[in-house]
N, C-alpha and C positions, 0 to 999 in steps of 0.2 A: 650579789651586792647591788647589780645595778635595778634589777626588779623589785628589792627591798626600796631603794631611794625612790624611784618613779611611785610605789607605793606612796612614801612619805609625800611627795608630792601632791599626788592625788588627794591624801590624808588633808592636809592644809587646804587646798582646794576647795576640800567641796565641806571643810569646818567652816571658810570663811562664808562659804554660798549661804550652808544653812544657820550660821548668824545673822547673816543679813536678814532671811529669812522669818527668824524665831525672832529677833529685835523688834519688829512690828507685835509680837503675839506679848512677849515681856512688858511693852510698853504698856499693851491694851490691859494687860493682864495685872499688873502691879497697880495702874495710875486712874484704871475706870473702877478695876474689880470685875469686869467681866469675864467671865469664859465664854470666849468665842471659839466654838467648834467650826466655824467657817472659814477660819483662818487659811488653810491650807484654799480653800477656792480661790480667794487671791492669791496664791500661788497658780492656781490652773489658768485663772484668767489671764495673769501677765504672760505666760507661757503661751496662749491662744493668739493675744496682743502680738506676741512677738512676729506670731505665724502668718497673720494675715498684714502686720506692717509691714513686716519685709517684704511678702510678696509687691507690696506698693513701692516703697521707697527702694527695696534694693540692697539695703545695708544694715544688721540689727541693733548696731549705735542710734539708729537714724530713729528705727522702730522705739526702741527704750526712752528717747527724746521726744517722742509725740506720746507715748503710753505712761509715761512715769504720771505725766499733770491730767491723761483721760482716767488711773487710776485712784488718783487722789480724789478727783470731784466725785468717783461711783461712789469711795468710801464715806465722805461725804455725806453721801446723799442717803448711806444706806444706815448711816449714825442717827442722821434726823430722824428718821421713817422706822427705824427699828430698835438698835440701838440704845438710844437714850432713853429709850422706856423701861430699860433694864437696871437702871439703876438705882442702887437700894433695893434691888428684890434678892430674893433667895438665886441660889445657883442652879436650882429644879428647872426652874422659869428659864434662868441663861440658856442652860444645854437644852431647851426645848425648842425655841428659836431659831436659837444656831444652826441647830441642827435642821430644821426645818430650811433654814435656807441653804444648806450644804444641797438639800435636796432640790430645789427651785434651778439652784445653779446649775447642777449638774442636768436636769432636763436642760435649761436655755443653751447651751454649750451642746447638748447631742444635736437639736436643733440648727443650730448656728454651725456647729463643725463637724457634726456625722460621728459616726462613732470607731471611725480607723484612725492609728497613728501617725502621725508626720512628722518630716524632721524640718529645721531651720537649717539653711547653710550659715557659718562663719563666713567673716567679711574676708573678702578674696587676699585682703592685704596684710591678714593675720591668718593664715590656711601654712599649710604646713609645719614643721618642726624646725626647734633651734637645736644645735647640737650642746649640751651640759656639759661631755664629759668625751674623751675618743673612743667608746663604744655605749654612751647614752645620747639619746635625743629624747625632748619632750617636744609637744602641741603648741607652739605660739599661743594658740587662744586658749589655753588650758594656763598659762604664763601671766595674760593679758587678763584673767580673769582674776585670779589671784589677786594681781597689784588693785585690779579697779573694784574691788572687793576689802580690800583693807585702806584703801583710801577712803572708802565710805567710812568704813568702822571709827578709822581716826578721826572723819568729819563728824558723824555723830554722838563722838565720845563728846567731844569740843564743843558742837551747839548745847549737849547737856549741863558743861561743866563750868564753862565762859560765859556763855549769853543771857541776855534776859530772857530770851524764851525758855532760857533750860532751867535757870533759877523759877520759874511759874511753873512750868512741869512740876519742878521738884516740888514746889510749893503745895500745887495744886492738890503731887501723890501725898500728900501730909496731911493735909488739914484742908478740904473743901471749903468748909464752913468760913473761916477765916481769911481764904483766899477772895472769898466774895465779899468778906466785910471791906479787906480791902480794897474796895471797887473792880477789883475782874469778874468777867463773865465766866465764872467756870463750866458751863453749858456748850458755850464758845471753844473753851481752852479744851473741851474733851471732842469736839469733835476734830479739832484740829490734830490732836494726839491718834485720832482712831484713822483721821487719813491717811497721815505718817504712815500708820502701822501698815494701812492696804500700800499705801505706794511702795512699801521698802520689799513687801510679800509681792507684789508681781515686776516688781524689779527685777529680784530672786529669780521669778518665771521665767523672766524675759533674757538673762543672762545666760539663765539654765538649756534654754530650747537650744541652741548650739551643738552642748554638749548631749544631753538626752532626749529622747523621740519626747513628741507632744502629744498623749494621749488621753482618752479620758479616766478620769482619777487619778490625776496624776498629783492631783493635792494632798489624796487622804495621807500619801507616805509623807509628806513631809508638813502636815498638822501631827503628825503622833512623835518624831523627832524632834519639831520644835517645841511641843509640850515635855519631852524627855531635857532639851534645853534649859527650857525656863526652871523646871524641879531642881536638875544637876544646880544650875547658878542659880537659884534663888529667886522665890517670884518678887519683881521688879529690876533686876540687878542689872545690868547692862554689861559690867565686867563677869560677871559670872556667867551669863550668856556665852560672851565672848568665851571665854577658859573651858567653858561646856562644849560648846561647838567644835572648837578645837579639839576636843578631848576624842568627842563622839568621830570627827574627820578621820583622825589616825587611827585610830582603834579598830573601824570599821575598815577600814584600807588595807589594815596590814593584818587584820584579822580573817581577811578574801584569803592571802597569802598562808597564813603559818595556819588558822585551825579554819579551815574551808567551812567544816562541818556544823562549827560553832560559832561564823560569821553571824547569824542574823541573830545570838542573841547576845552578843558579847555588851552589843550599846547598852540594853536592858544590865548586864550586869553589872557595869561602870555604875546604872541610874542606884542600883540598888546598891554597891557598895558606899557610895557617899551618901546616901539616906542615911545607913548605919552609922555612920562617922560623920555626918553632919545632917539633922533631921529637915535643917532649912537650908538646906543648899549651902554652897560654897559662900556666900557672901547675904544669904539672907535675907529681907525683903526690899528693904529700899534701895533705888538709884543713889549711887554713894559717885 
């Protein structure tokens, strides 16, 4: 019982990690229309971020708060110069790009960080276990991650659903045309959304180095998860992201435990039975 609950833990865990995750790729993917195959390098990169900020500051809160805003201005940067010239083309043209810069990345990065694994220490003040139960204990920062993981989710359900920024998003994934008639920059408001996306994907990273070694490609796996995401909930959806992430968390957790053999492709099977039963995801294209 008790390895079944640490399971579910786990489960939740690492649903929440790879929403955080996928919600930059949903974003990019409902509101520009892009397929960015790079996605997952903004996951290597925040996880690189993490490895060489902490070795400076010392502590990887400390790193995640100097890497969240160096993330955002790369996405940025990498909107204007690439990016935005993808829109309104075909999808042939997207995954050629992308992909070409999966590739760039991944040299800068052997480059930059060699080509062996590293791990991040946890912050000395969250290092050890809390005890759950009189013969369970779990990881403080396996704990610590969670909460600071669904704190975001809730914060970004609320900028979507409250704010004027989110009422423009929404706007913007609607009806481009009409958003500019209305005087906004939608040029503006997309790069803005594609920072988001890099910041929330090496957040992700940055969070993750903790818990897993930092090595190279360590994005590809979790660009094809968070594409299994966005399909499960629906391209644009944010709740269905969410409910996806979730899904794929447990499933893969407790599927290590009861069918070992058929762990890695249990996620693919969840992808494919809600395809059957829902051809557009759980909640379908738009941020609702």
């Amino acid at each position: 019982m008790d390895l079944v609950l640490v399971q579910i833990f786990n489960g939740i865990q690492y649903g929440f990690l790879i929403f955080l995750a996928a919600s930059g790729l949903t974003l990019v993917f409902g509101i520009l229309g892009v397929i960015n195959l790079a996605h997952g390098s903004f996951y290597m990169l925040g996880a690189y971020l993490a490895l060489s900020l902490t070795e400076a500051t010392g502590d990887v809160f400390l790193a995640c708060l100097l890497g969240i805003p160096l993330a955002a201005v790369f996405g940025w940067a990498i909107e204007r110069l690439f990016i935005r010239r993808l829109y309104g083309r075909d999808h042939l043209q997207q995954v050629l790009l992308t992909f070409a810069l999966i590739l760039i990345f991944n040299e800068v990065q052997r480059m930059l960080w060699g080509n062996y694994p590293h791990s991040v220490p946890a912050p000395t003040w969250l290092s050890g276990s809390i005890r759950l139960t009189d013969t369970l204990a779990y990881p403080i920062y396996r704990l610590a991650l969670t909460v600071i993981c669904a704190a975001l989710a809730a914060a970004m359900f609320f900028v979507i659903r409250k704010t004027g920024v989110g009422r423009l998003i929404r706007a913007g994934e609607s009806n481009r045309e009409m958003t500019e008639l209305l005087g906004f920059d939608a040029n503006r408001l997309y790069g803005l959304v594609f920072a988001a996306g890099v910041a929330l994907a090496a957040l992700a990273g940055m969070l993750a180095a903790p818990v897993e070694s930092v090595y190279p490609g360590i994005g590809e796996r979790i660009l094809i998860i968070s594409f299994v995401v966005v399909v499960i909930g629906g391209i644009g959806s944010l709740e269905g992201a969410f409910l996806g992430a979730l899904a794929i968390g447990v499933a893969d957790a407790l599927g290590k435990v009861f069918l070992p053999d058929f762990a890695g492709v249990l996620v693919y099977a969840l992808m494919a039975t809600v395809l059957v039963v829902r051809p557009a995801g759980l909640f379908g294209r738009t941020i609702r």
